[in-house]
C-alpha positions as CSV (number, residue, x, y, z in Angstrom):
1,X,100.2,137.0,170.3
2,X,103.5,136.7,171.9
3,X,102.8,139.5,174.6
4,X,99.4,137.2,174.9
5,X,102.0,134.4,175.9
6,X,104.9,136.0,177.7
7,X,101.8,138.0,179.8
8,X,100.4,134.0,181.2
9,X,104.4,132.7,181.7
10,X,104.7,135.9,184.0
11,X,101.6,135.5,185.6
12,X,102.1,132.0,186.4
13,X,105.8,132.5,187.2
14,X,104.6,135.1,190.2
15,X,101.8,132.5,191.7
16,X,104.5,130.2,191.8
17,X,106.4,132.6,193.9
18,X,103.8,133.9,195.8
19,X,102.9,130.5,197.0
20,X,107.0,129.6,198.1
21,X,107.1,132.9,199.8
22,X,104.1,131.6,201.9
23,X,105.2,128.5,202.6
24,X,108.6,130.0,203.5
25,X,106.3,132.3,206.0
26,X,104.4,128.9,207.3
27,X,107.5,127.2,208.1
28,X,109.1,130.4,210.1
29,X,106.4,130.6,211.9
30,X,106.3,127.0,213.2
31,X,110.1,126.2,214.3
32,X,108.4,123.0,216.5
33,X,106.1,121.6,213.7
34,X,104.9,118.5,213.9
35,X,105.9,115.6,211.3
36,X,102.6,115.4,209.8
37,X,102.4,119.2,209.9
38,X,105.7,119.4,207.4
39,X,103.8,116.1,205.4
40,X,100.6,118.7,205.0
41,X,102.7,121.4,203.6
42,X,105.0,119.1,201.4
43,X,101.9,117.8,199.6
44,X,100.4,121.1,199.5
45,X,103.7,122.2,197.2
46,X,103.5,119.3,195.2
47,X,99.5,120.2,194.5
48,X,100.3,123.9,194.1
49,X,103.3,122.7,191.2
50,X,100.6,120.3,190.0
51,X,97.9,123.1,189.3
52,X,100.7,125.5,187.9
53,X,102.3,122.6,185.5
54,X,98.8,122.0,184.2
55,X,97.8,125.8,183.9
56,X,101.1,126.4,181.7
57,X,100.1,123.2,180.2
58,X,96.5,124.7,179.2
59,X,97.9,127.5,178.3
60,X,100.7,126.5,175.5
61,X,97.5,124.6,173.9
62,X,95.6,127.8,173.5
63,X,98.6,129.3,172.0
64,X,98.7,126.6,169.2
65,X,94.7,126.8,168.9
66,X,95.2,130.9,168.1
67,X,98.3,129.9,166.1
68,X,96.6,127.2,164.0
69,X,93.3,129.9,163.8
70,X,95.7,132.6,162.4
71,X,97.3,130.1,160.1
72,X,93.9,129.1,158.5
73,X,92.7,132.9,158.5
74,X,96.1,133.9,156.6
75,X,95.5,130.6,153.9
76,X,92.0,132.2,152.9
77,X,93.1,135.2,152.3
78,X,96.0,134.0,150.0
79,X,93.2,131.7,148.0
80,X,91.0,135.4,147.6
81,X,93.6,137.1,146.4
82,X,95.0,134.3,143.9
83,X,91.4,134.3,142.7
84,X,90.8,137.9,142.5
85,X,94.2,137.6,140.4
86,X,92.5,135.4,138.0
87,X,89.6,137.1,137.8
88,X,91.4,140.0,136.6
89,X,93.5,138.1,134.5
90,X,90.3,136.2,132.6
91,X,88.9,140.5,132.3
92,X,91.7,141.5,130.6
93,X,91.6,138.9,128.3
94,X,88.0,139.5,127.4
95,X,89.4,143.3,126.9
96,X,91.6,142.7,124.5
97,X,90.0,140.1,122.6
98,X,87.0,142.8,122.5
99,X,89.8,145.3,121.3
100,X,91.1,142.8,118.9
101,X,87.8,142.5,117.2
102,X,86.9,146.2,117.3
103,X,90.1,146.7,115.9
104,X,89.2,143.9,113.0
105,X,85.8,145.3,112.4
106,X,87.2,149.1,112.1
107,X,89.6,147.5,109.3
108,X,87.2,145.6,107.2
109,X,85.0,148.8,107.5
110,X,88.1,150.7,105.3
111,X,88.4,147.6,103.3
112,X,85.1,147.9,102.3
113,X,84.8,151.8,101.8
114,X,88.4,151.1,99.4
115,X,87.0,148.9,97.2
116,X,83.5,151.0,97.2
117,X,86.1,154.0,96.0
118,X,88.3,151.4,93.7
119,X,84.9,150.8,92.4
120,X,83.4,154.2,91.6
121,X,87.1,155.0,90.4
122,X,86.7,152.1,88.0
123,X,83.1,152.9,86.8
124,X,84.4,156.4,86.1
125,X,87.4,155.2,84.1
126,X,85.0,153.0,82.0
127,X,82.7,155.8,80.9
128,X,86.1,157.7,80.1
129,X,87.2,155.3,77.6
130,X,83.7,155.1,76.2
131,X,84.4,158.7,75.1
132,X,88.2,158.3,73.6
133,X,88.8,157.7,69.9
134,X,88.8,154.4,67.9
135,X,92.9,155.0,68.4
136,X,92.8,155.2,72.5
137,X,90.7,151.8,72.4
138,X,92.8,150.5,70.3
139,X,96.0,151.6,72.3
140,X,94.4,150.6,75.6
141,X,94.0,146.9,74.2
142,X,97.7,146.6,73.6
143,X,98.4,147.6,77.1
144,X,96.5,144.7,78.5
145,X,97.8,141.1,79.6
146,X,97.8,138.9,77.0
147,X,96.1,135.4,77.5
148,X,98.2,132.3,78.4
149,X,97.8,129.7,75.9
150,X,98.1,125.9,77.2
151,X,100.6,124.1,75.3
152,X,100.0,120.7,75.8
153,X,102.6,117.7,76.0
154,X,101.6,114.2,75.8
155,X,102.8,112.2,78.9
156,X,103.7,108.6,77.8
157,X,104.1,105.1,80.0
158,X,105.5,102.0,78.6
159,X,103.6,98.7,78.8
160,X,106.2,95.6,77.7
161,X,103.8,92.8,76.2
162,X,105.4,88.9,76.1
163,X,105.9,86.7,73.5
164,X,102.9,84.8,72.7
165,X,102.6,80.9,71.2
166,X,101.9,77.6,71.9
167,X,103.3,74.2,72.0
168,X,103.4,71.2,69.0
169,X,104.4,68.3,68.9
170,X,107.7,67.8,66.6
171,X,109.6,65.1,65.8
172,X,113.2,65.3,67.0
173,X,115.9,63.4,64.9
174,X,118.5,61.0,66.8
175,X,120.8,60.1,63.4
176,X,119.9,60.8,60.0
177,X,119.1,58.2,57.1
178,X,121.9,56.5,55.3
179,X,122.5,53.7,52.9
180,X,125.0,50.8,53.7
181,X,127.1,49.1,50.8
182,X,126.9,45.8,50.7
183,X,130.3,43.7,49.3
184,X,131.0,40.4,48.3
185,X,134.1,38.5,47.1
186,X,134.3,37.7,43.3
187,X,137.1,36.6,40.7
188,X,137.4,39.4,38.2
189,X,139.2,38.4,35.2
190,X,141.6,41.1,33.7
191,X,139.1,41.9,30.8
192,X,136.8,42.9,33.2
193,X,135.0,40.1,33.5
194,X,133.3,39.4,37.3
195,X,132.8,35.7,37.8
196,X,131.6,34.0,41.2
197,X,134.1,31.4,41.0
198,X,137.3,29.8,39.8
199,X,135.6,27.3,37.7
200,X,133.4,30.1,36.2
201,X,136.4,32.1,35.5
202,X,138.0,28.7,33.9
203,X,135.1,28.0,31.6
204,X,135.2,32.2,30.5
205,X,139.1,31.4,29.4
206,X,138.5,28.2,27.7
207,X,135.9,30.0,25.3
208,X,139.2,32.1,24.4
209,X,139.8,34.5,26.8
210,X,143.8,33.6,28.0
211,X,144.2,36.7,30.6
212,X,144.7,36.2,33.8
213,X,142.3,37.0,37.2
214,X,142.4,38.4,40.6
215,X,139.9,37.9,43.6
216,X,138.4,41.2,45.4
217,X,135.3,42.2,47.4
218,X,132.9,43.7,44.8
219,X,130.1,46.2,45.5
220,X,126.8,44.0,45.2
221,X,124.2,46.4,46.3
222,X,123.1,49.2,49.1
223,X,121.1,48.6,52.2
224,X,118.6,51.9,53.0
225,X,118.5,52.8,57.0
226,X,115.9,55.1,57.8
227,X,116.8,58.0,60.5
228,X,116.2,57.6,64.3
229,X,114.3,60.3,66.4
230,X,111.4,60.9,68.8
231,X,108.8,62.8,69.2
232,X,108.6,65.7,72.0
233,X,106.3,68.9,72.5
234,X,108.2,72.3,71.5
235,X,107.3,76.0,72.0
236,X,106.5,78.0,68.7
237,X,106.4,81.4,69.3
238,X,103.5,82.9,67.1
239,X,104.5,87.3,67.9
240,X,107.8,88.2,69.6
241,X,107.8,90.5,72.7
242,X,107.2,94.1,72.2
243,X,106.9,97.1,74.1
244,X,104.0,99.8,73.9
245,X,104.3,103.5,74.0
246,X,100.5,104.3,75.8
247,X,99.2,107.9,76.2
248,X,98.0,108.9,79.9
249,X,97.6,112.3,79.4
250,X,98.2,116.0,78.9
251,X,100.4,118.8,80.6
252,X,100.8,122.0,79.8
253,X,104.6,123.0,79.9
254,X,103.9,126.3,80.7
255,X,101.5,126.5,83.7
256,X,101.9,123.3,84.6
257,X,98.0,122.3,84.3
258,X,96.8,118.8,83.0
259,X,94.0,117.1,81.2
C-alpha cells in the first residue's frame, strides 16, 4: 500500500515537471511575446497546478478508502478467530464433562461389583456360622454391638400461678368503745355516810352521829360510747401464689433423642 502511494506522488511529481520544463521551452522560444500571450500561459500553469492539486487530492482519498477497506477486513478476521476460540473453548468443556461422567459411571460400576462381592462374602460367612458349634454362636454374639438403651429425663418448665380472691365489704374501726364516769359533788360524813347536802348531813348528826364531814366529787354512774368506724371493700385472698413444676417432655441423655 505505501509503494501504491509513493508510486502516484512520483507520478504526479514528474507531470508537474514535465509541464514547467515545457513552459520553460514556450517562453524561450518566444523572447517578443505578446502580453496576452504570457496571460495564456500564466493561466495555463494555474490550470495545470489545478488538475495536479485535485489529482493528488483524489488520490490521498483512495488511499483512506483501501485503508478503511483493510481496517474492516482485519476486524473480521479478529471476530472469526475470537469465535473459533470459543468454540473450542465450549468443546472442551463438553469433553471433560463427558470424561467426568465416564469417569463417574466407571466408579459406581466398581461400587456396585464391591458390594455384589461384600455380598456373596457375607452370604458365605452366614452359611459358615450355620455350621459352627452352639459355643461359636454363642461367642459370635458377644462380639457384636450391644444396643443403646434410651434413658429418658423429664424436661420441666415452671408456670407461677397468682393469688386468687375477692373483695368484701368490712367494717373499719375509727376508735374503740369506752365507758365515761360520770361524778358529782356530795358531802360524805366521816362514817361513810354520802349525803346530797349540808342540811342532809345535819339531820344524819342530829339522829346521833357527832363526826365530822367533807365535800368531794363522787362516782354516780358510767356513760357507754359505742366505737366509731366505716365501712370499705377489702381484698381477701382465698389461695396464695404458687409456682408449678409442668412436664414438657423427654430426652435421652445419652443420644440426645426426645419424645
Amino acid at each position: 500500500m505505501k509503494w501504491f502511494k509513493e508510486h502516484k506522488k512520483a507520478a504526479s511529481i514528474g507531470l508537474f515537471l514535465l509541464v514547467l520544463i515545457l513552459i520553460g521551452c514556450g517562453v524561450a522560444f518566444s523572447d517578443s511575446g505578446n502580453g496576452s500571450d504570457q496571460k495564456e500561459q500564466e493561466a495555463s500553469v494555474t490550470d495545470t497546478k489545478k488538475e495536479t492539486a485535485e489529482e493528488e487530492k483524489s488520490s490521498d482519498a483512495e488511499v483512506k478508502k483501501e485503508d478503511a477497506a483493510k481496517e474492516e477486513v482485519s476486524e473480521e478476521k479478529k471476530e472469526t478467530k475470537e469465535e473459533a476460540k470459543k468454540e473450542e473453548k465450549t468443546e472442551k468443556k463438553d469433553d471433560t464433562k463427558k470424561t467426568s461422567t465416564a469417569s463417574a459411571t466407571a466408579t459406581t460400576k466398581k461400587d456396585e461389583a464391591k458390594t455384589s462381592s461384600n455380598k456373596s462374602s457375607s452370604n458365605s460367612s452366614t452359611k459358615k456360622t450355620e455350621t459352627k458349634s452352639n459355643g461359636s454362636s454363642s461367642s459370635s454374639s458377644s462380639q457384636s454391638k450391644p444396643q443403646h438403651t434410651h434413658t429418658w429425663v423429664a424436661q420441666t418448665k415452671s408456670v407461677y400461678h397468682e393469688a386468687t380472691g375477692h373483695y368484701e365489704n368490712k367494717w373499719v374501726e375509727d376508735s374503740a368503745a369506752w365507758d365515761e364516769d360520770v361524778y358529782a359533788t356530795k358531802v360524805i360524813c366521816n362514817c361513810g355516810a354520802v349525803f346530797d347536802s349540808v342540811d342532809a348531813w345535819g339531820q344524819h348528826s342530829a339522829e346521833g352521829c357527832y363526826q365530822g364531814y367533807y365535800v368531794d366529787d363522787v362516782k354516780t354512774g358510767t356513760i357507754h360510747h359505742e366505737a366509731t368506724g366505716h365501712n370499705e371493700q377489702k381484698w381477701v385472698q382465698d389461695s396464695a401464689a404458687w409456682t408449678e413444676t409442668v412436664t414438657t417432655g423427654y430426652k435421652c441423655s445419652g443420644c440426645g433423642a426426645t419424645k
